[in-house]
C-alpha positions as a Python dict, from the first residue, in 0.01 Angstrom:
ca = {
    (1, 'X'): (0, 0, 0),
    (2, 'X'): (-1, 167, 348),
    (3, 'X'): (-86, -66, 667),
    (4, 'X'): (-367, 229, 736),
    (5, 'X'): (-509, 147, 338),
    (6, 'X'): (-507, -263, 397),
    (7, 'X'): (-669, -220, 720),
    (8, 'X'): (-933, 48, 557),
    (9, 'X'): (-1010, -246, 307),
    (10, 'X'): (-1043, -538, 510),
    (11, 'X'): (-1274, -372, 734),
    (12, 'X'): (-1490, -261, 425),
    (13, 'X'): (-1471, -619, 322),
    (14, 'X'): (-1539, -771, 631),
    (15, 'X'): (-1857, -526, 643),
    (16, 'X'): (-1943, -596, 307),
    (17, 'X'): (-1970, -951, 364),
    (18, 'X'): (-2249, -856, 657),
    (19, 'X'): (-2431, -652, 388),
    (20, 'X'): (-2435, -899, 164),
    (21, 'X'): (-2528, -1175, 382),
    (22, 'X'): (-2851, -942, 500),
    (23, 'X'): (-2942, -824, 207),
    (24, 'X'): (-2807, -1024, -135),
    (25, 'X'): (-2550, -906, -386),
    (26, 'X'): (-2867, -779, -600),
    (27, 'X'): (-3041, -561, -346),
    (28, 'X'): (-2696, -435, -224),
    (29, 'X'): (-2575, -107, -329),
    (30, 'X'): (-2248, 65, -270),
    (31, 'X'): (-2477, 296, -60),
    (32, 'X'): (-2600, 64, 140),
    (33, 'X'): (-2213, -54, 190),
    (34, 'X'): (-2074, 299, 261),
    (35, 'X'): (-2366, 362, 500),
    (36, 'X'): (-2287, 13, 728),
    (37, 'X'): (-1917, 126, 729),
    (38, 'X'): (-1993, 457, 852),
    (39, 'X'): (-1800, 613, 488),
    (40, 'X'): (-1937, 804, 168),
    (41, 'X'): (-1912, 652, -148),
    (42, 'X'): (-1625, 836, -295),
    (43, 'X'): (-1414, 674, 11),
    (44, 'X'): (-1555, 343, -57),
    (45, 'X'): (-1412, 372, -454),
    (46, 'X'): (-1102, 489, -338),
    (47, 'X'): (-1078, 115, -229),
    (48, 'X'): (-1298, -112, -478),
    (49, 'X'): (-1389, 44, -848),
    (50, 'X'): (-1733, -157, -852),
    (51, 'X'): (-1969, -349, -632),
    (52, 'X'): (-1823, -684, -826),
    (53, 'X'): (-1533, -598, -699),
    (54, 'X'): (-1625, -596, -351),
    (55, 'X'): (-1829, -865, -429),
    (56, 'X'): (-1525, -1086, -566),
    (57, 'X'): (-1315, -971, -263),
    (58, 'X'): (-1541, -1094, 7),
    (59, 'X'): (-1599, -1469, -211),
    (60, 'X'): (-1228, -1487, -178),
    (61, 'X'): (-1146, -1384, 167),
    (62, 'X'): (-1469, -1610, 278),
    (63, 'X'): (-1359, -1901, 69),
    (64, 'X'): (-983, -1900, 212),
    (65, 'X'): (-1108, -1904, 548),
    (66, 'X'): (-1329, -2226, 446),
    (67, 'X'): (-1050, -2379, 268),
    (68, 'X'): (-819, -2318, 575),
    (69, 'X'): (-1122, -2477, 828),
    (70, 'X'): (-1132, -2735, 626),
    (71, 'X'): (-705, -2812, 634),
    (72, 'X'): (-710, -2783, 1041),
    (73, 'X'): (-995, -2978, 1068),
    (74, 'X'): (-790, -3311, 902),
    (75, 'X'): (-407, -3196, 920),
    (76, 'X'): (-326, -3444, 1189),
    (77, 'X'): (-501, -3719, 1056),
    (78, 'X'): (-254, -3980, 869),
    (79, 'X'): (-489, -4220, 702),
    (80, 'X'): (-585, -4060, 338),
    (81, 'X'): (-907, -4254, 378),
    (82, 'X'): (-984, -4134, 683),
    (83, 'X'): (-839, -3743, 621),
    (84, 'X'): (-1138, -3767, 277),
    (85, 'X'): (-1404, -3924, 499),
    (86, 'X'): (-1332, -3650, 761),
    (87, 'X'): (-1346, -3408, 470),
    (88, 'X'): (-1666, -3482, 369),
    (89, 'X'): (-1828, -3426, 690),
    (90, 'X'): (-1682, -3116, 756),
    (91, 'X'): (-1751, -2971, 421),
    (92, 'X'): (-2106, -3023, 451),
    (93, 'X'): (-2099, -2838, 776),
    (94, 'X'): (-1905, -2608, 625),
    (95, 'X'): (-2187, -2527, 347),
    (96, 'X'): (-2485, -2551, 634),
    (97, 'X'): (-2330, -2309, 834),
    (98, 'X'): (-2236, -2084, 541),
    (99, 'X'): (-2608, -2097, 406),
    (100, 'X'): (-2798, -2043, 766),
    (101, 'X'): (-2554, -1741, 864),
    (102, 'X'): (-2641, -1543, 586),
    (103, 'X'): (-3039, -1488, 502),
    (104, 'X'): (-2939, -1410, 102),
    (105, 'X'): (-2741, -1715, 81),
    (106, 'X'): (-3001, -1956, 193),
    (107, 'X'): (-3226, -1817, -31),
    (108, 'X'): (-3017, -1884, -293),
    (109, 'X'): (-2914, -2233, -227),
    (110, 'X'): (-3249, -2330, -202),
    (111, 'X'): (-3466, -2171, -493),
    (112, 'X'): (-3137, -2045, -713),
    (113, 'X'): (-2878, -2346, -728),
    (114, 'X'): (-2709, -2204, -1039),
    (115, 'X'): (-2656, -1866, -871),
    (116, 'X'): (-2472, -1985, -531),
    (117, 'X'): (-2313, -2224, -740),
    (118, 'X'): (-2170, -1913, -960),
    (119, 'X'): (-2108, -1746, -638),
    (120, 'X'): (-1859, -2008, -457),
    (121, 'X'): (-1666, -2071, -720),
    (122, 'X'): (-1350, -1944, -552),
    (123, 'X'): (-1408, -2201, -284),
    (124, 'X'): (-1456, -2464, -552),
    (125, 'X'): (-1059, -2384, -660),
    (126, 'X'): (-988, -2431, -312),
    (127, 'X'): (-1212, -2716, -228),
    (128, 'X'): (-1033, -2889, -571),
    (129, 'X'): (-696, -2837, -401),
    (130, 'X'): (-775, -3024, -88),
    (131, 'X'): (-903, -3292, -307),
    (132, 'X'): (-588, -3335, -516),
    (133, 'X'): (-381, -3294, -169),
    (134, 'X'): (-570, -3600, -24),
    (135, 'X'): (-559, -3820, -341),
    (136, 'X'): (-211, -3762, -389),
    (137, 'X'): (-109, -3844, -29),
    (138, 'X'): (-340, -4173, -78),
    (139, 'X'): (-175, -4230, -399),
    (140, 'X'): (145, -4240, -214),
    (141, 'X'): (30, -4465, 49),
    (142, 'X'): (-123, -4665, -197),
    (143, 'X'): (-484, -4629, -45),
    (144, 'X'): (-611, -4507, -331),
    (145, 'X'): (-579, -4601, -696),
    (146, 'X'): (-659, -4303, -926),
    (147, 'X'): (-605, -4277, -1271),
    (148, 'X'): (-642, -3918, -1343),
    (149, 'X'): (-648, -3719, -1043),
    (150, 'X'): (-828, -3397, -1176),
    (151, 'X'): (-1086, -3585, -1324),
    (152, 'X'): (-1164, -3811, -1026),
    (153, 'X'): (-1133, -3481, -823),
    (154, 'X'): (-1369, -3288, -1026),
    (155, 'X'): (-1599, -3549, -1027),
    (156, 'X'): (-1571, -3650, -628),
    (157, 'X'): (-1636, -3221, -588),
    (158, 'X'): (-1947, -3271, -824),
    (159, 'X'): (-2104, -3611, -678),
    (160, 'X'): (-2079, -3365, -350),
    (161, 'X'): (-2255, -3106, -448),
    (162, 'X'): (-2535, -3322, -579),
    (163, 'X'): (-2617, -3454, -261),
    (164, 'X'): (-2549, -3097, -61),
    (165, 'X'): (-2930, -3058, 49),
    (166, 'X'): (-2916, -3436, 229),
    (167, 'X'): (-2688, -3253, 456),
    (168, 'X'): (-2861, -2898, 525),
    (169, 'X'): (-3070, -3018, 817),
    (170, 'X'): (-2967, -2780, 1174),
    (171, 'X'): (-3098, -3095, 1395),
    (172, 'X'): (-3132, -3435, 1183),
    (173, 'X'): (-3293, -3630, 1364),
    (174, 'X'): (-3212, -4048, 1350),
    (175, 'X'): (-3327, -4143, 976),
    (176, 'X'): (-3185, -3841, 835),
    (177, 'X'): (-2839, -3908, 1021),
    (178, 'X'): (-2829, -4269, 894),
    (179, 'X'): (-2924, -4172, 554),
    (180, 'X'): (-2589, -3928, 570),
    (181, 'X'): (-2365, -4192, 653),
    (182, 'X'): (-2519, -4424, 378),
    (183, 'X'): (-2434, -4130, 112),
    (184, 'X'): (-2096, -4108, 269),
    (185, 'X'): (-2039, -4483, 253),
    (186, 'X'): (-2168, -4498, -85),
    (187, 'X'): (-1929, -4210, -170),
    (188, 'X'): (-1612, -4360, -55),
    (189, 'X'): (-1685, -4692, -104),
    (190, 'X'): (-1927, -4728, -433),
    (191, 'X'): (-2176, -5028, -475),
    (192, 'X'): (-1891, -5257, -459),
    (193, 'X'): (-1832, -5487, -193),
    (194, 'X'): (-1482, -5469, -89),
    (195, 'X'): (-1376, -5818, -146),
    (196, 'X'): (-1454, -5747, -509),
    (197, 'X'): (-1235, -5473, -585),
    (198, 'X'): (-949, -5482, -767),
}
């Protein structure tokens, strides 16, 4: 693969992802693609055999750059507990900002759950991986005591999710903001009171 051919890609990637965003992976059309990148469609196949494919190529660029956000935003933090409270909170951003940049996506989160879930599932594998990175590292530290890590991962990435919307507010004002931190102390800490775990 030529430098000229990867550079041709990422830049119909790149303006895929605009299309996309703008429009929805429904309404798009390879069209509509070659049209934004100033190409006809036959130069747009010689790169991607399908709209999926395009599709699947923009999730995965988008979701590494997420994934990498979310590493730099913790990677000098030593505390486990700490590095997943701090993981949390940028996550959520993460997702807000993610939704209210692109005008398909926010439609989606908020009246077709199942879809953008089916959509970020490459970010979900990534997501998983900081997870396990975190537990692991508060495993060794003996911060945290976790049985099965994929489970308790999968589950932590789940319990997330379910409380996503909490955290989609641009400006939250005081109740909201408190209500956050409640859902994050409930996350890390249960309904336990920490003199009564074992």
């Amino acid at each position: 693969m030529t430098a000229k051919f990867s550079k041709t890609r990422e830049t119909i990637v790149d303006v895929s992802r605009n299309v996309f965003g703008e429009m929805g992976y429904y309404n798009a059309t390879i069209n509509d693609i070659a049209l934004a990148c100033n190409r006809g469609r036959r130069t747009i196949y010689t790169y991607f055999k399908s709209k999926d494919e395009i599709y699947n190529e923009v999730i995965k660029v988008e979701s590494t750059k997420m994934s990498a956000e979310l590493q730099n935003y913790f990677s000098n933090v030593l505390d486990p507990h700490e590095k997943l409270r701090m993981y949390i909170i940028k996550r959520m951003e993460i997702i807000r900002n993610l939704v209210y940049a692109h005008k398909a996506l926010k439609t989606c989160f908020f009246k077709e759950k199942a879809h953008f879930d089916q959509i970020r599932r490459e970010f979900d594998k990534e997501e998983i991986k900081i997870v396990l990175s975190i537990l692991d590292e508060g495993i060794r530290r003996s911060v945290f005591q976790v049985l099965n890590m994929s489970l308790t991962a999968h589950n932590l990435l789940v319990t997330l999710k379910a409380f996503e919307s909490n955290f989609m507010e641009m400006n939250p004002d005081e109740a909201l903001k408190q209500r956050q931190q409640e859902i994050i102390r409930v996350i890390l800490y249960g309904i336990f009171n920490n003199n009564n775990l074992r």
